[in-house]
C-alpha positions in Angstrom: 51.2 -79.5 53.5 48.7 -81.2 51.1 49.8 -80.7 47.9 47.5 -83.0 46.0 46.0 -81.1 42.9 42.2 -80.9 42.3 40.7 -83.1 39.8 40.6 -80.9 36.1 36.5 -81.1 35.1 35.3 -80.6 31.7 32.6 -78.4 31.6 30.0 -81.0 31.0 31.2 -82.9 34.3 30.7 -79.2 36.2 27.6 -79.0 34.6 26.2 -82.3 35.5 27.2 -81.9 39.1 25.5 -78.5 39.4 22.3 -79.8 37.6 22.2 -83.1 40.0 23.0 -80.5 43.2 20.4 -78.2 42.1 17.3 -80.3 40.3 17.5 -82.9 43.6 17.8 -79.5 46.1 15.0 -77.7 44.2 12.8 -80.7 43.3 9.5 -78.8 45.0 9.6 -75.4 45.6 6.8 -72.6 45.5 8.1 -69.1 44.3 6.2 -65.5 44.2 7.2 -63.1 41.3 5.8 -61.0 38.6 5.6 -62.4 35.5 7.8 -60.7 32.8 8.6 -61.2 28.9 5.7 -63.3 28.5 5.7 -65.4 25.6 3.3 -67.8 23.9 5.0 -70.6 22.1 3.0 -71.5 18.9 3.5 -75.1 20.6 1.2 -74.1 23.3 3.7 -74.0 26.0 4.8 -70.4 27.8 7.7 -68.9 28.2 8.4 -66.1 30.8 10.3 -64.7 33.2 9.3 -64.4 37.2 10.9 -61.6 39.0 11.3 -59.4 41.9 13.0 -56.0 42.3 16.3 -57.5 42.7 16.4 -60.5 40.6 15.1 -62.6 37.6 14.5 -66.4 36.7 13.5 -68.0 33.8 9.8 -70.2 33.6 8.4 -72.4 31.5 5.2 -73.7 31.9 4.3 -76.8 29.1 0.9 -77.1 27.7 -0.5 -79.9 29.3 -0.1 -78.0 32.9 -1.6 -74.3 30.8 -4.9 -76.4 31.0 -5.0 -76.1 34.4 -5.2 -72.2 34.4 -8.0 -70.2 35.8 -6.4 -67.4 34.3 -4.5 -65.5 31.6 -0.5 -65.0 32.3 0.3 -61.5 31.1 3.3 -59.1 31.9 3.3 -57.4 35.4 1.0 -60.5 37.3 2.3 -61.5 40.4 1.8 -65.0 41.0 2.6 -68.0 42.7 4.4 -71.0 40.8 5.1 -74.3 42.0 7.4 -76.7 40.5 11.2 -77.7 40.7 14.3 -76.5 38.9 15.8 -77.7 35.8 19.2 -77.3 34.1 19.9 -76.8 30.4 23.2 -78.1 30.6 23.7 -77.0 26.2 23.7 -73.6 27.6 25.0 -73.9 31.1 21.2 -71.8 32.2 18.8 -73.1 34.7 15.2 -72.5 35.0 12.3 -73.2 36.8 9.3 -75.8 35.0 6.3 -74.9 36.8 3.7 -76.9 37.6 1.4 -75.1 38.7 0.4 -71.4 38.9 -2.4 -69.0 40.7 -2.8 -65.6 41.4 -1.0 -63.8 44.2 -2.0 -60.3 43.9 -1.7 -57.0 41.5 1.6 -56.8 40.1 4.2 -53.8 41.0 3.7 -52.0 37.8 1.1 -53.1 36.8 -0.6 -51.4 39.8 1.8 -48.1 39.4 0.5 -48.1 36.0 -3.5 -48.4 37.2 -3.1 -45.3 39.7 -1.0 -43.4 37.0 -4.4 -44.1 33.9 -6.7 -42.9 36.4 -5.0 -39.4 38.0 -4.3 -38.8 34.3 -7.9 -40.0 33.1 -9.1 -37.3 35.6 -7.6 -34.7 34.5 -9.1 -35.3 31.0 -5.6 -36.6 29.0 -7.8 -39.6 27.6 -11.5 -37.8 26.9 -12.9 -38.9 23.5 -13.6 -35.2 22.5 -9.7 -34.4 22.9 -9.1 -36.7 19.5 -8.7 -35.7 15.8 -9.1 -37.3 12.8 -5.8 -38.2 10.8 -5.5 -36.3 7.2 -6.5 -38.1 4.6 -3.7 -37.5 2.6 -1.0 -36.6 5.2 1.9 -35.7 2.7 4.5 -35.5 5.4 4.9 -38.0 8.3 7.4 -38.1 11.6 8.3 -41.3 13.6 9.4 -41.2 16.8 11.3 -44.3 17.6 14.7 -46.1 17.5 16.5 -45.6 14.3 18.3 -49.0 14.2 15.0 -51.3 15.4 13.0 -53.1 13.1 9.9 -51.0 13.9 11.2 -48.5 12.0 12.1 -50.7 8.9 8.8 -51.8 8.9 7.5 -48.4 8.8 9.8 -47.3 6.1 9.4 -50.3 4.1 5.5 -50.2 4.0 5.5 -46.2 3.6 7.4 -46.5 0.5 5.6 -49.6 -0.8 2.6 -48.1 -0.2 2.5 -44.6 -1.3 6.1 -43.3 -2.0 4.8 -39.3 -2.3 4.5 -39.2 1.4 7.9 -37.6 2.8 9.0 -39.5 6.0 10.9 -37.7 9.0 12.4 -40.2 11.6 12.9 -38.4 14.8 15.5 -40.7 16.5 15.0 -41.3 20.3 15.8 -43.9 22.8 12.8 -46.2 23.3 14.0 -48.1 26.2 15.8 -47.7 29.8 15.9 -44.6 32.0 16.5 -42.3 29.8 14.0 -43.4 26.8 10.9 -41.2 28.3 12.4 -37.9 28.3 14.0 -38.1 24.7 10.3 -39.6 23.3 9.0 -36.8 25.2 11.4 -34.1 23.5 11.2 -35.2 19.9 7.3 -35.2 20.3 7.8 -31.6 21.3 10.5 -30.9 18.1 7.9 -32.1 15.9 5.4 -30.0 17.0 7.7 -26.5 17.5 9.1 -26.7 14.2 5.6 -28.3 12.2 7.7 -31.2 10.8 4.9 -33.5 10.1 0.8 -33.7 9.0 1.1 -36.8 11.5 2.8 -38.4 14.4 4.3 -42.0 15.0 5.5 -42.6 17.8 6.3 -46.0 18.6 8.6 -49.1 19.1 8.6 -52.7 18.5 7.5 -55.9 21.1 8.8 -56.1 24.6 8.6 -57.1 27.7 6.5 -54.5 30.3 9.5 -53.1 31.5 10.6 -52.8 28.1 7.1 -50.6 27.0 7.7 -48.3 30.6 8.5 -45.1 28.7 5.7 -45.0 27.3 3.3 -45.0 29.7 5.9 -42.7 31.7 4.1 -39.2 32.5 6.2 -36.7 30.4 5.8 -38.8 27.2 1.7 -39.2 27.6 1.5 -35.4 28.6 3.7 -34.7 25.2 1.1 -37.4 23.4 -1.8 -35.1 24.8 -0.6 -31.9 24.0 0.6 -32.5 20.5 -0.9 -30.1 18.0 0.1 -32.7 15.2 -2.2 -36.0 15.5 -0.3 -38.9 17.0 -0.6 -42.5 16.5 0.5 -44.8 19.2 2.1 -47.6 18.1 3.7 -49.4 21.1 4.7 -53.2 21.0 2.6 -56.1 19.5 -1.1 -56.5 19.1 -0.9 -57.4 22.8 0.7 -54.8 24.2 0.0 -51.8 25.4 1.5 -48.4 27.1 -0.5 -45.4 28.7 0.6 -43.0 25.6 -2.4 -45.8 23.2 -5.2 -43.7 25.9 -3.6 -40.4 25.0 -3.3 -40.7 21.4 -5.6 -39.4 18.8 -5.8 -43.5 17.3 -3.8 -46.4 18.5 -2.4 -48.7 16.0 -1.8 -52.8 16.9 1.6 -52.7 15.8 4.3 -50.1 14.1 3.2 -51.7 10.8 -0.4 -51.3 11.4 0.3 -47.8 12.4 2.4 -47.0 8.9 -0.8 -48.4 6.8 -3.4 -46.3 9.0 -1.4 -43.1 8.3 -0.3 -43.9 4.3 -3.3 -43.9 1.7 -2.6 -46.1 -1.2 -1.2 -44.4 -4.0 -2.9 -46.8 -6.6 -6.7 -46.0 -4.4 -5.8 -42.3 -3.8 -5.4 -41.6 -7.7 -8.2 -44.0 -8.6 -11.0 -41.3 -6.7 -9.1 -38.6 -8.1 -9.6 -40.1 -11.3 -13.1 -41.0 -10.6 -13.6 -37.0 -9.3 -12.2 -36.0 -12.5 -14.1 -37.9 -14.2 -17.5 -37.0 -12.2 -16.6 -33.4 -12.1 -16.0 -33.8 -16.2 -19.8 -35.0 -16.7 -21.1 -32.5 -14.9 -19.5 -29.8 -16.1 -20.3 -30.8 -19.9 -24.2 -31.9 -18.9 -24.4 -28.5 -17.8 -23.1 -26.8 -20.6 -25.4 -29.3 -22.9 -28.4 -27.8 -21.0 -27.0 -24.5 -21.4 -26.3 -24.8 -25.0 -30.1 -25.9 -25.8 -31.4 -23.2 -23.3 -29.6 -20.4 -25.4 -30.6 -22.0 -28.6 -34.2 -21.3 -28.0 -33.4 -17.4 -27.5 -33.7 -16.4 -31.2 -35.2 -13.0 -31.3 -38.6 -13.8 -32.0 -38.8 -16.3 -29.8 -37.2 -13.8 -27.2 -40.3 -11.2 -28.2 -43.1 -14.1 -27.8 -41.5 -14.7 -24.1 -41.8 -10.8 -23.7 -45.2 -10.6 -25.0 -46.2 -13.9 -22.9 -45.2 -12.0 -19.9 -46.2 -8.7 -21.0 -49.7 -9.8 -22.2 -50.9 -10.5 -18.5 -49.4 -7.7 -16.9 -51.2 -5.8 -19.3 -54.3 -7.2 -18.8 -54.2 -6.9 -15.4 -53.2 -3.5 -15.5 -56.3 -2.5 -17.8 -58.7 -4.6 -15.1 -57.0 -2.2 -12.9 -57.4 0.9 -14.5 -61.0 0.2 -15.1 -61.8 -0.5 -11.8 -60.3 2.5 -10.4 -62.3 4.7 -12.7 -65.6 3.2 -12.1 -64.7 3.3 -8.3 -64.0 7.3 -9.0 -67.4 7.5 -10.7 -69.2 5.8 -8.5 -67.9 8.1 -5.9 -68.7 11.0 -7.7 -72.1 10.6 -8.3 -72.6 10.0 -4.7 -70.7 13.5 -3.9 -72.6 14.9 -6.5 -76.2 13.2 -5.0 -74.9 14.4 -1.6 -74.5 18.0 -2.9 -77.8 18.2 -4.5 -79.5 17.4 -1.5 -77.6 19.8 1.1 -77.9 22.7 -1.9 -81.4 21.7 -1.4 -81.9 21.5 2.5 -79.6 25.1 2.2 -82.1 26.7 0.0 -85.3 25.3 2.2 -83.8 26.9 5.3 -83.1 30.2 3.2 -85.1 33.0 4.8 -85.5 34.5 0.9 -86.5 32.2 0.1 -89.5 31.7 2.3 -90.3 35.5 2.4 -90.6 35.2 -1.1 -93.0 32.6 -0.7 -95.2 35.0 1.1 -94.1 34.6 4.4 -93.1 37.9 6.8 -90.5 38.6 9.4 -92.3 40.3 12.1 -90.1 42.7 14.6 -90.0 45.3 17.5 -88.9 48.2 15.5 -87.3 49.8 19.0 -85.6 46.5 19.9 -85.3 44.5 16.5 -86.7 41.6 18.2 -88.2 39.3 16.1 -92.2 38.5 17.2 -92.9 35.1 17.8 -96.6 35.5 19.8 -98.8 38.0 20.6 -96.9 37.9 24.1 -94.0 39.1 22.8 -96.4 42.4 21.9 -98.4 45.3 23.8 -101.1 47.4 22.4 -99.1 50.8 20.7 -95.7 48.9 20.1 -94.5 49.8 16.8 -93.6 46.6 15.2 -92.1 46.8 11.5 -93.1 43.9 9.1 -91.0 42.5 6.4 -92.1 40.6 3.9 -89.9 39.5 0.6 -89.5 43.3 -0.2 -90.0 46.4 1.4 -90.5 47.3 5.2 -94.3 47.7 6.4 -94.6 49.6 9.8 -97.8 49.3 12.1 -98.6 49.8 15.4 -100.5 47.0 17.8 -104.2 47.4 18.4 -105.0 44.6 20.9 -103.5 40.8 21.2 -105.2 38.0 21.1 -103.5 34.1 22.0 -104.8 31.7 19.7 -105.9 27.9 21.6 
């Protein structure tokens, strides 16, 4: 039986061993993952994470190899990365440097995310008609987010520096892991059943994709859509971006960002109320100026030289008026008149008096009445009777005799 006792390592010596085992085993080696937690150094070199759906690995990729790049690493690519692994013994971690990097495809989420903006884009969730203005002047405001992240902080802190009669409401939700989604989702809808707010945070600070997921998760974009209080979306950093930003009535870079879009300042706000007063004020006394001199020039003669200045034409007009009618009458009169004079005359032409008395004689059949027109009308012994303008002569008919 051996009963030699292993050799006691410090923790460096372990270390070493495992970096010399693993950066000689892994000195080459190509590896295909989604890129994750993607980081920009202000250096230039990038920090990330590649990973699958069962396991993670940290990157680094230095600036002299970025140059390289035909492309720009974001969360949720899936690429290829060559290069070997390294071992930071400080921290007992080991990572891959890479090399090298291309394309290998759409990313997992990134491509559930794709399919997701376009059935909801379809159904109208993102149509520019859909979004409202924010108030002006909102005078009460709700955030959705974590109440112990920074994002919230931030949103407090430049609230209250910025216009501190604005009443904040923090709706406190879980902003990341399974359950995040449905409690965004539910606060949204508390805000709106119960009218808490003018406007709508709903936000959280910088992540990695996976980090962001709820919101771009279904039930927190349809809660976005159907809010009936204007939302700002205000997921991540300037970079980022969730599927609740296409939903929302604005989206804001940052939770900061959002905070100044949705607080007027104070100092600006009561500077164009002073400058409404102040307008308002001017008008109101030019007004009354022109009033004042207006009702100074209604002394009671003047008032009786208006009323004669707009009684003198009306007058006028009305005698032009009345004279015209009255000659129109006369005129017409005289031609009634002229027309009567001549019928009366015509009337008393075509009197039978009138010619009888002339010496003219009515000459009829005294058995029939008939007047006598020709001697035809006659026979020798018809009794005719003759009346002339007086009186009735009777004779009796010798012979007839037609005149040619």
């Amino acid at each position: 039986m051996d009963t030699t006792t292993p050799p006691v390592l410090t923790v460096s010596e372990l270390t070493s061993r495992i970096k010399d085992l693993l950066e000689i085993r892994f000195s080459s080696i190509t590896l295909e993952g989604e890129i994750s937690n993607c980081k920009p150094a202000s250096t230039g070199h990038l920090y990330f994470v590649l990973k699958d759906k069962d396991a993670t690995i940290s990157a680094v990729m230095f600036k002299g190899r970025m140059r390289g790049l035909n492309f720009t690493p974001a969360d949720g690519t899936l690429v290829r990365a060559k290069g070997s692994i390294s071992v930071y013994a400080p921290r007992g971690s080991y990572q891959i440097i890479v090399e090298s990097m291309e394309l290998a495809g759409t990313g997992n989420i990134l491509m559930m995310l794709e399919e997701r903006k376009r059935r909801l884009a379809a159904e109208g969730l993102f149509d520019q008609d859909r979004k409202r203005d924010l108030p002006y002047f909102p005078q009460r405001v709700a955030v959705v987010t974590s109440p112990t992240g920074a994002a919230l902080r931030d949103i407090l802190q430049i609230m209250g520096r910025r216009n501190p009669k604005v009443s904040v409401t923090v709706l406190p939700c879980q902003v990341q892991g399974a359950d995040a989604a449905p409690a965004i989702a539910r606060m949204i809808a508390i805000a709106n059943a119960y009218n808490m707010a003018d406007v709508l945070i709903v936000g959280r600070g910088g992540g990695s994709l996976e980090d962001l997921l709820p919101f771009s998760e279904e039930v927190v974009v349809r809660a976005v859509a159907e809010s009936t209080i204007p939302v700002v979306s205000a997921v991540g950093h300037e970079i980022d971006w969730a599927l609740s930003d296409f939903a929302a009535d604005m989206r804001a870079p940052t939770p900061s960002a959002a905070a100044e879009l949705v607080t007027p300042l104070l100092s600006e706000v009561t500077q164009q109320m002073e400058y409404w007063r102040r307008d308002f004020y001017e008008s109101i006394s030019s007004r009354l100026d022109r009033m004042r001199l207006l009702v100074k020039s209604f002394t009671p003669d003047s008032l009786e030289l208006r009323f004669r200045t707009i009684q003198q034409p009306l007058l006028a007009r009305f005698d032009t008026a009345k004279e015209l009618i009255l000659s129109a009458m006369e005129d017409k009169c005289k031609d009634a008149r002229h027309r009567i004079e001549n019928s009366l005359r015509d009337l008393e032409g075509a009197n039978p008096s009138a010619i009888l008395a002339r010496g003219y004689s009515m000459v009829q059949d005294k058995a029939t009445g008939k007047v006598i027109r020709s001697p035809a009308d006659t026979k020798p012994g018809q009794i005719l009777e003759i009346r002339p303008a007086t009186g009735i002569i009777q004779t009796q008919v010798l012979t007839t005799e037609e005149q040619t």
